[in-house]
C-alpha positions as protocol buffer text, in pm:
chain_id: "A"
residue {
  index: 1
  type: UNK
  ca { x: 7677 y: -5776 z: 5351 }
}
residue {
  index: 2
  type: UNK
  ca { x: 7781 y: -5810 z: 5005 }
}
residue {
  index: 3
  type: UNK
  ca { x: 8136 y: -5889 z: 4926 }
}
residue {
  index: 4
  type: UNK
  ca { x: 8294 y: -5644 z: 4705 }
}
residue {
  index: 5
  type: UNK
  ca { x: 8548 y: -5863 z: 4440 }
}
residue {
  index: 6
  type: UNK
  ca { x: 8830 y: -5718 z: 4251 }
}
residue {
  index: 7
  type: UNK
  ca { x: 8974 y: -5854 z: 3938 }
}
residue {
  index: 8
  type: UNK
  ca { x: 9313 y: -5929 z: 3962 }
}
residue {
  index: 9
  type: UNK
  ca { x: 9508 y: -5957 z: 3627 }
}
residue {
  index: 10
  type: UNK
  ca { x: 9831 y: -6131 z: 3604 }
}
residue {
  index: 11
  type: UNK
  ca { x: 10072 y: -6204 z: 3322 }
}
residue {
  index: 12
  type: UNK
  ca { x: 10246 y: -6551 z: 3323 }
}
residue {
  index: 13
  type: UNK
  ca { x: 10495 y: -6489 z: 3067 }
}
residue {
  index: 14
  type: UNK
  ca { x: 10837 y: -6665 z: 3170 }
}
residue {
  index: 15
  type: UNK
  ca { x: 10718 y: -6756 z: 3520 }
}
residue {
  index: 16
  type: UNK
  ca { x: 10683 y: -7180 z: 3598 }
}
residue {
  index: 17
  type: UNK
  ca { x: 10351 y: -7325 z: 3608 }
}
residue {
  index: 18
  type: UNK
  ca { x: 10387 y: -7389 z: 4019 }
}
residue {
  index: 19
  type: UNK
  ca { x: 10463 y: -7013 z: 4112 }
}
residue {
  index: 20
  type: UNK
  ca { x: 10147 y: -6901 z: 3908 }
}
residue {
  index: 21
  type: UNK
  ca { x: 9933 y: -7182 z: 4010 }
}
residue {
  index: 22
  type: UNK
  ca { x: 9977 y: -7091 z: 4372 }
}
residue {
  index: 23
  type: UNK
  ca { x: 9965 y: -6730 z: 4329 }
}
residue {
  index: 24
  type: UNK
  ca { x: 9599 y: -6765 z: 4189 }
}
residue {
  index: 25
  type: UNK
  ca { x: 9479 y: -7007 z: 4430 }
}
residue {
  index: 26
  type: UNK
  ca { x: 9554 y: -6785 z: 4682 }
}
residue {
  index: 27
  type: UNK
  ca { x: 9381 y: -6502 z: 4532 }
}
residue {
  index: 28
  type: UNK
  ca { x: 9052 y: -6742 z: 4430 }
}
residue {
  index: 29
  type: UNK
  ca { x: 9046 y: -6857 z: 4779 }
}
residue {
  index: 30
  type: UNK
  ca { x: 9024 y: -6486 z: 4921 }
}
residue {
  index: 31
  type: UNK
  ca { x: 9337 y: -6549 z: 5176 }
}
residue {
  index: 32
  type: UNK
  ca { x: 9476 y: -6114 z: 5111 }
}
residue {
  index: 33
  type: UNK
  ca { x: 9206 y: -6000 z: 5294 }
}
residue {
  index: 34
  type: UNK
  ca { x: 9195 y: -5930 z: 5654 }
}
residue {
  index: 35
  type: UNK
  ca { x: 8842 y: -6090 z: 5650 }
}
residue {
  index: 36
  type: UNK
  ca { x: 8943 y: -6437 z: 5541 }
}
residue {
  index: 37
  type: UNK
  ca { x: 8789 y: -6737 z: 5641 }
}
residue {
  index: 38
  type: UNK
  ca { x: 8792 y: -7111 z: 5496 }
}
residue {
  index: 39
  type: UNK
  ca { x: 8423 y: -7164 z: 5537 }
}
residue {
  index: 40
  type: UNK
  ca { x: 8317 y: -6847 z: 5331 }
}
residue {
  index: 41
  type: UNK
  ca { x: 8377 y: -6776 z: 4956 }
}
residue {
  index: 42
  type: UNK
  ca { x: 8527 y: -6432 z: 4945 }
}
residue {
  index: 43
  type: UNK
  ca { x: 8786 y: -6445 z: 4706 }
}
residue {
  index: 44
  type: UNK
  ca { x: 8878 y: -6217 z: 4431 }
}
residue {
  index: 45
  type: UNK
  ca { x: 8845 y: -6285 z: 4009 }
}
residue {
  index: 46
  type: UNK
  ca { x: 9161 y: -6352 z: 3824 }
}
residue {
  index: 47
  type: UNK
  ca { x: 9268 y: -6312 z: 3444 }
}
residue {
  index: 48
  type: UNK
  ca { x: 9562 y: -6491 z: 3344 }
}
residue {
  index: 49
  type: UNK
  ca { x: 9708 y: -6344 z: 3017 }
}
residue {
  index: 50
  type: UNK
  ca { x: 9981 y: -6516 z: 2774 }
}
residue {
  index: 51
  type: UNK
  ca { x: 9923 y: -6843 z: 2914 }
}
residue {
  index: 52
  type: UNK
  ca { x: 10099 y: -7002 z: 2607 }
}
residue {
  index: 53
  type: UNK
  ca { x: 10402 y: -6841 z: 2746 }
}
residue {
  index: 54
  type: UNK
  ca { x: 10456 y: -7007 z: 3070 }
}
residue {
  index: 55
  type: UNK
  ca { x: 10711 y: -7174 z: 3189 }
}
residue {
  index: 56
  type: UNK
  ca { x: 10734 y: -7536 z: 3219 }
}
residue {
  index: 57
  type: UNK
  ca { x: 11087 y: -7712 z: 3357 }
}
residue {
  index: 58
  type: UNK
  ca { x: 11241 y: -8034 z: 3216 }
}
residue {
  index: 59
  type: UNK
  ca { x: 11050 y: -8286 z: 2994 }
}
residue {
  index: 60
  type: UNK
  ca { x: 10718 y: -8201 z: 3172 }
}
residue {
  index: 61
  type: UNK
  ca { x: 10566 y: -8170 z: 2810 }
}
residue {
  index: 62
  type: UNK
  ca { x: 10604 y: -8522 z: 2738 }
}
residue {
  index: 63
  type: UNK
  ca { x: 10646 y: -8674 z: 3075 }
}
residue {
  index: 64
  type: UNK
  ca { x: 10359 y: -8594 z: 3275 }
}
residue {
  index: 65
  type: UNK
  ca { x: 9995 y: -8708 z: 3194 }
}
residue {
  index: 66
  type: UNK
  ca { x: 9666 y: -8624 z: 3331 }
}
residue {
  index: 67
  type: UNK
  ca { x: 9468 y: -8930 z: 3476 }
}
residue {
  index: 68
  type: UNK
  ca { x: 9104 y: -8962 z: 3406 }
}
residue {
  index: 69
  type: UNK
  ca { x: 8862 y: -9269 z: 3404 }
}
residue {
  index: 70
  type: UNK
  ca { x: 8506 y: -9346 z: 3296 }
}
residue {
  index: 71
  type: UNK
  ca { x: 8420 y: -9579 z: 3571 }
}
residue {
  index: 72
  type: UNK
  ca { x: 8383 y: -9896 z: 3353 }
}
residue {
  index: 73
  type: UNK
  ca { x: 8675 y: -10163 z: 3416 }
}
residue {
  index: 74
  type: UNK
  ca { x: 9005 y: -10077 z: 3233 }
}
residue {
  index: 75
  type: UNK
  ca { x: 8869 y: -9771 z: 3105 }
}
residue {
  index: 76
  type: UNK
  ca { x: 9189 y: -9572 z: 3218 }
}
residue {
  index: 77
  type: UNK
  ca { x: 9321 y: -9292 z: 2985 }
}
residue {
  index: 78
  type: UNK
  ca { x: 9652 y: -9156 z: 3064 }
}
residue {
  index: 79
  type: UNK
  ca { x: 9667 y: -8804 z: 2812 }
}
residue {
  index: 80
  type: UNK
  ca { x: 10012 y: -8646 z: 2829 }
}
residue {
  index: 81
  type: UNK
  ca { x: 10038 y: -8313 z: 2915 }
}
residue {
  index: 82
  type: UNK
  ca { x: 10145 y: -8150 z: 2566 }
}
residue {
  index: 83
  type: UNK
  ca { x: 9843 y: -8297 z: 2402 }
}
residue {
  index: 84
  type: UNK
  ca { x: 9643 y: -8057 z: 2625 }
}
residue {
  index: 85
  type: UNK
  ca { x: 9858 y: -7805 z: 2617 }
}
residue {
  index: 86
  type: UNK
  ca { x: 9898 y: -7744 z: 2257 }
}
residue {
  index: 87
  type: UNK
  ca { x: 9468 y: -7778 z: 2243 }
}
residue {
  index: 88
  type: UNK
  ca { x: 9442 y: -7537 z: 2505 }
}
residue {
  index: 89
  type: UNK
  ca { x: 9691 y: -7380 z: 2732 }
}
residue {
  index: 90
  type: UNK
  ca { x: 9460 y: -7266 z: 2940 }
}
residue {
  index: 91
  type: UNK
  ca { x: 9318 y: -7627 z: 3093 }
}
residue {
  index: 92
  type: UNK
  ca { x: 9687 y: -7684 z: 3197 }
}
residue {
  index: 93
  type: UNK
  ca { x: 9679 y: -7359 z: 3447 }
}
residue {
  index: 94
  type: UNK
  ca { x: 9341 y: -7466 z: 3538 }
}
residue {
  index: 95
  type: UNK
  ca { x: 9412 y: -7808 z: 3649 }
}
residue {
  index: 96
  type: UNK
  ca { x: 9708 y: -7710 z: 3817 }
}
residue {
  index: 97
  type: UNK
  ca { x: 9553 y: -7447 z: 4009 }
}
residue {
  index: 98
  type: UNK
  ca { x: 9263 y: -7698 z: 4106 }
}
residue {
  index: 99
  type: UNK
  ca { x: 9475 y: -7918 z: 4239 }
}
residue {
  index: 100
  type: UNK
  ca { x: 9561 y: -7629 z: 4492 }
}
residue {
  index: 101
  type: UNK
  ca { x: 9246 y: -7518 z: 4601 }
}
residue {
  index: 102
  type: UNK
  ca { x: 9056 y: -7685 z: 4887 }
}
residue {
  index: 103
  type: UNK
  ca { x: 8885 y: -8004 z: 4822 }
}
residue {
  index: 104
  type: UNK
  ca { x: 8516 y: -7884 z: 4939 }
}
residue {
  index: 105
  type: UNK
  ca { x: 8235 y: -7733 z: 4823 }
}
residue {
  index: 106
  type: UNK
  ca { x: 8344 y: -7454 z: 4721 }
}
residue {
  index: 107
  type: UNK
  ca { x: 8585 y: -7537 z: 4456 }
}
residue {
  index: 108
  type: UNK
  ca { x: 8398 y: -7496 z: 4176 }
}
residue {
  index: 109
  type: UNK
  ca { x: 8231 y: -7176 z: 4260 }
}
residue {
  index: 110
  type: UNK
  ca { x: 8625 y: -7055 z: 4314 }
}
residue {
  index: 111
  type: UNK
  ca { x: 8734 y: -7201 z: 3992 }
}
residue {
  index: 112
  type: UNK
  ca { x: 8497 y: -7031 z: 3792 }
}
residue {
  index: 113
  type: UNK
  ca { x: 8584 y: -6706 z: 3894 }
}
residue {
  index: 114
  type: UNK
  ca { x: 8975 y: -6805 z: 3668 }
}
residue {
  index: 115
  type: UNK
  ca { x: 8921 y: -6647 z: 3308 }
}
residue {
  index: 116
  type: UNK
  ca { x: 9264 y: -6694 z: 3081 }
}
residue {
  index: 117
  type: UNK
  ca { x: 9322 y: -6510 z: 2764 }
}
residue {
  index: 118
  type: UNK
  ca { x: 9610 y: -6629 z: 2487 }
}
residue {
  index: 119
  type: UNK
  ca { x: 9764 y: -6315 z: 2310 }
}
């Protein structure tokens, strides 16, 4: 039985990073349909549009970083989050909608399925 996907397009102009984030996890991860279930990939494809435009609260530009590390003893980097943003708006959404989806298998094959387009 093949799984018939839709694409789902949604603009995120004026509406905070969390609200969006979940929204498209939800739809990645396939939980609309009657036929849900956690052990199957049957979620649909989504195309965020004016991700630029979001909308962050407070000083989350300059307060929050991203954590990454090479593996190699004190090789920490701490980027902040308008370094990113301002290189590409769309790894912002993307990381915060990873951070939603299950940690399993199946995350990457869901987070490909994210495409987001800047106007």
């Amino acid at each position: 039985m093949e799984i018939k996907r839709k694409i789902h397009t949604i603009d995120v102009t004026g509406i905070p990073l969390g609200r969006v984030a979940t929204e498209i996890a939800t739809l990645l991860q396939g939980k609309q349909r009657p036929s849900f279930s956690p052990n199957k990939d049957e979620g649909d494809f989504v195309v965020a549009k004016n991700v630029e435009k979001v909308k962050l609260s407070g000083n989350k530009m300059k307060q929050k970083t991203y954590f990454s590390h090479s593996g190699y003893l004190g090789h920490e980097k701490h980027i902040p989050m308008e370094k990113i943003f301002t290189r590409d708006p769309g790894e912002v959404l993307k990381r915060a909608v990873m951070g939603m989806l299950p940690k399993n298998r199946l995350r990457q094959q869901m987070i490909k399925r994210l495409k987001t387009e800047n106007s």
